[in-house]
Every structure is written in structure tokens, then in C-alpha cells.
ZADOVO-43240 format. One record per residue (C-alpha): chain; residue in three letters; x, y, z. Coordinates in Angstrom, 1 decimal. Example, Ala and Ser with C-alpha at 12.3 -4.5 7.8 and 13.67 -1.06 7.14 Angstrom:
+-----+------+--------+--------+--------+
! mol ! type !     c1 !     c2 !     c3 !
+-----+------+--------+--------+--------+
!   A !  ALA !   12.3 !   -4.5 !    7.8 !
!   A !  SER !   13.7 !   -1.1 !    7.1 !
+-----+------+--------+--------+--------+
This chain:
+-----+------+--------+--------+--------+
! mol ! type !     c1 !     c2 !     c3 !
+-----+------+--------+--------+--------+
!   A !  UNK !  -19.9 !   44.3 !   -5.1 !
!   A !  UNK !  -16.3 !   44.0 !   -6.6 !
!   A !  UNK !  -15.2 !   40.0 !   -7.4 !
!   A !  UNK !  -11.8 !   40.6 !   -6.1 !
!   A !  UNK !  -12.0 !   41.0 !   -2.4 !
!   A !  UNK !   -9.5 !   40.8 !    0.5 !
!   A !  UNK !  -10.9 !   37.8 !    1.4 !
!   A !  UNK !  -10.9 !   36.1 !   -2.1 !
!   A !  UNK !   -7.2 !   37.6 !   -2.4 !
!   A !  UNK !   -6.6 !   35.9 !    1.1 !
!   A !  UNK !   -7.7 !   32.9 !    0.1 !
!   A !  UNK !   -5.9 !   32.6 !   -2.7 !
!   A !  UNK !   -2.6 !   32.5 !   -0.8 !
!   A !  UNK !   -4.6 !   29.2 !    0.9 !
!   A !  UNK !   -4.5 !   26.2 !   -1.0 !
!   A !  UNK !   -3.7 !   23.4 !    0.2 !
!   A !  UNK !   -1.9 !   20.2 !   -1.4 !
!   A !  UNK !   -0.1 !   21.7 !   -3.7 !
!   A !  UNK !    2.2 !   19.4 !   -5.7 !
!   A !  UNK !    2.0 !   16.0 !   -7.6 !
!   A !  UNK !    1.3 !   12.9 !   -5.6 !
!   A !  UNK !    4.0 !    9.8 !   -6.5 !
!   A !  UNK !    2.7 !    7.0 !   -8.8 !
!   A !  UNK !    0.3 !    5.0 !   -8.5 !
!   A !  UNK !   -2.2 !    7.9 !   -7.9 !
!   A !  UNK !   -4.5 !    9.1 !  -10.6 !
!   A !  UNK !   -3.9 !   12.2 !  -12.4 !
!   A !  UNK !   -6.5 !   14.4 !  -14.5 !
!   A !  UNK !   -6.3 !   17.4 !  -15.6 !
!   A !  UNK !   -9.6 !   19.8 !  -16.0 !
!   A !  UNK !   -9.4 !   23.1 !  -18.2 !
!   A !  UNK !  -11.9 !   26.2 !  -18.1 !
!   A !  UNK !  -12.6 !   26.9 !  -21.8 !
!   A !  UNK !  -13.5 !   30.5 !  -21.6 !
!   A !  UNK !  -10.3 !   31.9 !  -19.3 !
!   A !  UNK !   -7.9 !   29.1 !  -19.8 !
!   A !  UNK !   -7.2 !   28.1 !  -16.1 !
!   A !  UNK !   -6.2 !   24.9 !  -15.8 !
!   A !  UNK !   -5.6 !   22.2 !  -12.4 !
!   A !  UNK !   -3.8 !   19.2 !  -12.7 !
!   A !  UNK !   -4.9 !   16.6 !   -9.8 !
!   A !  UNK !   -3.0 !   13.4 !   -8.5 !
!   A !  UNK !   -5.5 !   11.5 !   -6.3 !
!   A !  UNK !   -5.5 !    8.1 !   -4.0 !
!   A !  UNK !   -8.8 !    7.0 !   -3.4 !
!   A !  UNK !  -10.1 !    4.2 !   -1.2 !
!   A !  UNK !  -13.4 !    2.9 !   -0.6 !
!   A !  UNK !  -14.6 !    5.6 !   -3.3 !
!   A !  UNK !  -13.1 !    8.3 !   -1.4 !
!   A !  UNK !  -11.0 !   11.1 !   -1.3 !
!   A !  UNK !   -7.9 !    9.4 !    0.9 !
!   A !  UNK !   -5.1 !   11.8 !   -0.3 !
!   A !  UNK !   -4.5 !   14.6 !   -3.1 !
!   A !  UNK !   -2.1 !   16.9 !   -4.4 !
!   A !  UNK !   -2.8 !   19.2 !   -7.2 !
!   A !  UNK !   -1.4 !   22.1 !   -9.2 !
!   A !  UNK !   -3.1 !   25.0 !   -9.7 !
!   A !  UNK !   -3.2 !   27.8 !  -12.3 !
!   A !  UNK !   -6.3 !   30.0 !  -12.0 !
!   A !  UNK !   -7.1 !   33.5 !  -11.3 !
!   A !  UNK !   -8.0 !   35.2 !   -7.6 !
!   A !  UNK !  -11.5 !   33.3 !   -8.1 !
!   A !  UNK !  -10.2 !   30.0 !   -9.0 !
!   A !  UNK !   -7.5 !   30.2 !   -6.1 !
!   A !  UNK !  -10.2 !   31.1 !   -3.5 !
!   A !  UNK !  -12.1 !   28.1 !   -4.9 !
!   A !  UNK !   -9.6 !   25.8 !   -5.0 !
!   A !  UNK !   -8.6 !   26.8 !   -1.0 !
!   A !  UNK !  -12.2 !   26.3 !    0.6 !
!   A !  UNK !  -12.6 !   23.0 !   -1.7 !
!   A !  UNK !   -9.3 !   21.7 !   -0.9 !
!   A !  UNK !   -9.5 !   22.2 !    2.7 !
!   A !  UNK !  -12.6 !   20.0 !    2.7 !
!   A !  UNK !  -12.4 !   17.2 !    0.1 !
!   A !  UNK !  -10.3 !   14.4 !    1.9 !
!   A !  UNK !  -12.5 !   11.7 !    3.1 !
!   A !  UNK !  -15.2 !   12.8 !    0.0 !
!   A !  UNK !  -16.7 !   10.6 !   -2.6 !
!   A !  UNK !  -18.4 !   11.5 !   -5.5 !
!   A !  UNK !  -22.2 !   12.3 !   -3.9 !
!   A !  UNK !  -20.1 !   14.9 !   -1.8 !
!   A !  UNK !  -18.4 !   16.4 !   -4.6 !
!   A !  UNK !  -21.5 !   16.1 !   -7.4 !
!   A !  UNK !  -23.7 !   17.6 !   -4.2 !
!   A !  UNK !  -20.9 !   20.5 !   -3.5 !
!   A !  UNK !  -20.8 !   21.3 !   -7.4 !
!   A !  UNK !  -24.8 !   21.6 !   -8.0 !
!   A !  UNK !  -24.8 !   24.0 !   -5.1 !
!   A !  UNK !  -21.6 !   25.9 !   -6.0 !
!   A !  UNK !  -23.2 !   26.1 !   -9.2 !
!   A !  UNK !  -26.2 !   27.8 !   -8.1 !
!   A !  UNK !  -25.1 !   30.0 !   -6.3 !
!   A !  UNK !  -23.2 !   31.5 !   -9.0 !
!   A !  UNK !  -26.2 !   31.8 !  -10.9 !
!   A !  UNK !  -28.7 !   32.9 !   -8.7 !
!   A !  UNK !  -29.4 !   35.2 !   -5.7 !
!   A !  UNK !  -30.6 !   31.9 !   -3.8 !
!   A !  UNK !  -29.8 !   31.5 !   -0.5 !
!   A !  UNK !  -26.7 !   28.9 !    0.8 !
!   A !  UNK !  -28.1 !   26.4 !    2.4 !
!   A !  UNK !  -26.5 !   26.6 !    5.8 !
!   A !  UNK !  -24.4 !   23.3 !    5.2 !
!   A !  UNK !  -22.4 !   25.2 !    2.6 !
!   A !  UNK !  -22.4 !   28.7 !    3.7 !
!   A !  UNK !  -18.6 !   28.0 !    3.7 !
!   A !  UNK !  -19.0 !   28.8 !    0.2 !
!   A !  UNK !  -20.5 !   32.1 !    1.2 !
!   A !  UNK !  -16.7 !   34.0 !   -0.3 !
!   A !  UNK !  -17.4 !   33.1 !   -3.5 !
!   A !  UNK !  -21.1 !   34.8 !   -3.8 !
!   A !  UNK !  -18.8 !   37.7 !   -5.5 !
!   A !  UNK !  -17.7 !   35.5 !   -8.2 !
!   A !  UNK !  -21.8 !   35.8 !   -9.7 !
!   A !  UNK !  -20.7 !   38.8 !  -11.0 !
!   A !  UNK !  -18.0 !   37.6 !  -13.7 !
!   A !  UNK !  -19.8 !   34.9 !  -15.6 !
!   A !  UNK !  -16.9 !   34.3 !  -17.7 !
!   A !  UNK !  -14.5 !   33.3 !  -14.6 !
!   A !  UNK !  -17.6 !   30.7 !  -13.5 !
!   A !  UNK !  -15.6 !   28.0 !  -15.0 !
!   A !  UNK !  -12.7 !   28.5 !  -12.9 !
!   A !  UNK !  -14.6 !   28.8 !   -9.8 !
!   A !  UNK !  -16.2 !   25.6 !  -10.3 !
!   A !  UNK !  -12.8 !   23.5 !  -12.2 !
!   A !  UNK !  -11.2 !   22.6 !   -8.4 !
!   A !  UNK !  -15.0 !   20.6 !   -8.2 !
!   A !  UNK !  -14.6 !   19.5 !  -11.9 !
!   A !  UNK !  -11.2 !   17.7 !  -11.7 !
!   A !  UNK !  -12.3 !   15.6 !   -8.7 !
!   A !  UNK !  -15.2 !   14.9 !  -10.4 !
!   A !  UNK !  -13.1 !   13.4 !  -13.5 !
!   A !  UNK !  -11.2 !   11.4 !  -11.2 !
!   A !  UNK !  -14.4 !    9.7 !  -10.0 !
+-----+------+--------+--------+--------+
């Protein structure tokens, strides 16, 4: 199975949020060592949620898809939402497991397993909300 499918293409043209939120959100920035792709996120939390984001985004196909499903998801998340999201994400890029049917959103990433070195990038658009918590 080929990484770069319509859908991931598709998805790419997706995200939501793009754009810098005005002071006083939070902004982090998370970086993929091995390709370079990088998202910077402004955030507002309240109550240890996700109340409102804007982020920008420079990632390949894989990171774009990501970044769509996650962003279209993440308001009203706190950080056992996003920690949870990532450990699954995680695995299934790792293994041949199973989504558990609370995530099969995730299910048009499964391609991604087969470019271990754009992993990173999948998982950044999890890894920047996760610095902001």
C-alpha cells in the first residue's frame, strides 16, 4: 500500500485553524527531527481544555492528513484526550493492531506505517498540544 493516497492528498487540503491566535494565547512550536516539519500552535485553554487554536503548519502529505483529522477534533480536549489519542496514533503506526473502534477516524493514516521516518510528522500535530499542556 502506497503512503500517499487520494485520501491523505485530500486531507491535506483540510486543516483547519490555520493562522496565529492574538496574545494572550500560548504558542509552542514542535519540530520532527528526522524530516524537519515543523507546527507552530497558539492555544486558549480553559478549565484544562482545548477552548480555541490556531496553528501553522509545514509538514508533508502525512503530516497534513494528520494535522486535518486531529484538528477537526481537538477543541474541547484536555490532555487525557490528547496523551490517550497519541498512545493510540502511535501504535498504530507501529503495528498491524487493530483501531479500536473509538479511533477508527484515524483509520487514513494506517498507510503512514510504511514510512517510519515521516512517523514523527504524523504524530507532531498530537505533540505540540501536548507541549502546550
Amino acid at each position: 500500500m502506497l503512503p500517499y493516497t487520494a485520501e491523505i492528498f485530500q486531507l491535506s487540503t483540510e486543516i483547519p485553524h490555520l493562522g496565529h491566535l492574538p496574545p494572550p494565547a500560548l504558542t509552542v512550536t514542535a519540530v520532527s527531527p528526522v524530516c524537519g516539519s515543523r507546527i507552530t500552535l497558539s492555544v486558549r485553554l480553559a478549565a484544562g481544555r482545548v477552548e480555541r487554536f490556531a496553528w501553522e503548519v509545514e509538514a508533508c502529505a502525512l503530516g497534513q492528513a494528520s494535522a486535518a483529522l486531529i484538528g477537526k477534533r481537538v477543541v474541547g480536549w484536555g490532555a487525557t484526550e490528547i496523551n490517550e489519542t497519541a498512545q493510540v496514533l502511535e501504535t498504530l503506526l507501529k503495528s498491524a493492531d487493530p483501531l479500536p473502534d473509538a479511533y477508527d477516524w484515524l483509520a487514513p493514516l494506517i498507510p503512514a506505517r510504511a514510512v517510519p521516518q515521516r512517523h514523527g510528522s504524523v504524530l507532531l500535530p498530537l505533540r505540540v498540544f501536548q507541549k502546550a499542556f
